[in-house]
N, C-alpha and C positions, 0 to 999 in steps of 0.2 A: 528210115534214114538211109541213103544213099552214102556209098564208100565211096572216099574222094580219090581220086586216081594221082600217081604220083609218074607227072609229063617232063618231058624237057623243056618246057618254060621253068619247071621247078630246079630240074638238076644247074640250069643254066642260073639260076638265082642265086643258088648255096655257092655252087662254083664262084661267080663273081663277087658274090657279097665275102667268102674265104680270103679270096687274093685281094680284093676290097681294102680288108683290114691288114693283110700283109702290107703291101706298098705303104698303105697310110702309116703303119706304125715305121716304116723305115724311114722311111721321109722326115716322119716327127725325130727319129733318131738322127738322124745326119745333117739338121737342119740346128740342130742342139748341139752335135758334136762341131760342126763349124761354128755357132756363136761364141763357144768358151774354150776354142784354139786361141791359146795365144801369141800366134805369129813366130815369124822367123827368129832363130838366134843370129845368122848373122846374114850380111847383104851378100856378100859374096862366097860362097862356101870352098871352092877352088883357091882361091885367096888366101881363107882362116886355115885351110889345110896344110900350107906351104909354111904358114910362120907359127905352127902347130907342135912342132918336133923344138923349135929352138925356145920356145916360151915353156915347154914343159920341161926341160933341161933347166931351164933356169930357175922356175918354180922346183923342182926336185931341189938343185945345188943352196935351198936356203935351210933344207932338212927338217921342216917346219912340221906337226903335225895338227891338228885340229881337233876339238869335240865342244859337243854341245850339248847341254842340259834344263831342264824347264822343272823348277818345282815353287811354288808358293807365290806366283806372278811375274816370277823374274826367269826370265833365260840368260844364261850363261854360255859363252863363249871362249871357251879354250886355245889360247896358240899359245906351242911349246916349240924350243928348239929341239935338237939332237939330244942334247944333256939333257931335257923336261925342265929348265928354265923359263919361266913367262916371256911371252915377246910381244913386247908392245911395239904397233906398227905407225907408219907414218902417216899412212890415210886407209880408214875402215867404211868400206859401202857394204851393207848387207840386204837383204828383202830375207823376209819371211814370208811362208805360206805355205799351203796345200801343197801335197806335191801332185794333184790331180785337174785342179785351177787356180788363176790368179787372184778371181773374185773377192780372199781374204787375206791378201798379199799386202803386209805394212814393211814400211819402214824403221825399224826401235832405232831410238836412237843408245845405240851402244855408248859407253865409258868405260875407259879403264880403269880397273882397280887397284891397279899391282899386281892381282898375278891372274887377271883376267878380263873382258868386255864382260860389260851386266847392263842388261836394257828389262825394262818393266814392258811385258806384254801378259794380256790372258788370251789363254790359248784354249780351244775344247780338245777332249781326247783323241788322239788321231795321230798320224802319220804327217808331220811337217817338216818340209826344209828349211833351211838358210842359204842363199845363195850368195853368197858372200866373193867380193875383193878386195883384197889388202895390197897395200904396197908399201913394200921394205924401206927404210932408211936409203938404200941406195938405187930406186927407181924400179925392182923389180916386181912384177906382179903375181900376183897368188890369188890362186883364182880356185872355190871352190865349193861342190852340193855339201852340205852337210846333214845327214839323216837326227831328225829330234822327234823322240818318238814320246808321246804326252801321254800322263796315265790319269786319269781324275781320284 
């Protein structure tokens, strides 16, 4: 039996079939990381940046704090004033989800209870936001991530 000799049609094989599978697996990466970007926060960012300082002065000025909690199907939603009083707001938009994609991004519909928002959601274990706005009795807005971290 003859030794088979190892030519440069060979090295040039391994070579290109190596960088082959690089490119291909990038490709497949970036072609995945743009399908579940979810787009821009805002249209104009020069714009959001200018009325940035005055909207955060007046979210600070309502001395509001926030938490959030997930146990037995229900999330909970904490807004407290300065004193740790509940504060029930005048209009609540929230989204839940991933904080990694949108793909499992709902809507609860929150209720106040008296001393808190309680929406029924089932959630798996994992790291989820709320990305919640509220706005005050007197038109100002409160805008904000909230981290809810789910334990099974």
């Amino acid at each position: 039996m003859s030794e088979r000799k190892f030519t440069g049609k060979h090295a040039a094989a391994i070579f290109i079939g190596a960088f082959g599978v690089i490119i291909g697996v990038n490709i497949l990466l970036a072609v995945s990381a743009i399908k579940t970007f979810p787009g821009l926060e805002v249209k104009n960012s020069y714009v959001a940046s200018q009325e940035f300082n005055t909207r955060l002065h007046a979210q600070e000025s309502l001395g509001w704090s926030v938490r959030a909690d997930a146990l037995g199907g229900l999330v909970t939603l904490s807004i407290t004033d300065q004193a740790g009083q509940p504060v029930e707001v005048a209009e609540l938009k929230a989204v839940l989800g991933r904080a990694t994609h949108v793909k499992e991004d709902i809507e609860p519909a929150f209720t106040f209870d008296g001393t808190a928002y309680v929406a029924k959601a089932e959630l798996g274990d994992g790291n989820w936001n709320i990305r919640m706005v509220a706005r005050a009795e007197d038109g100002t807005e409160f805008t904000q991530r909230v981290v809810l971290h789910v334990k099974g």
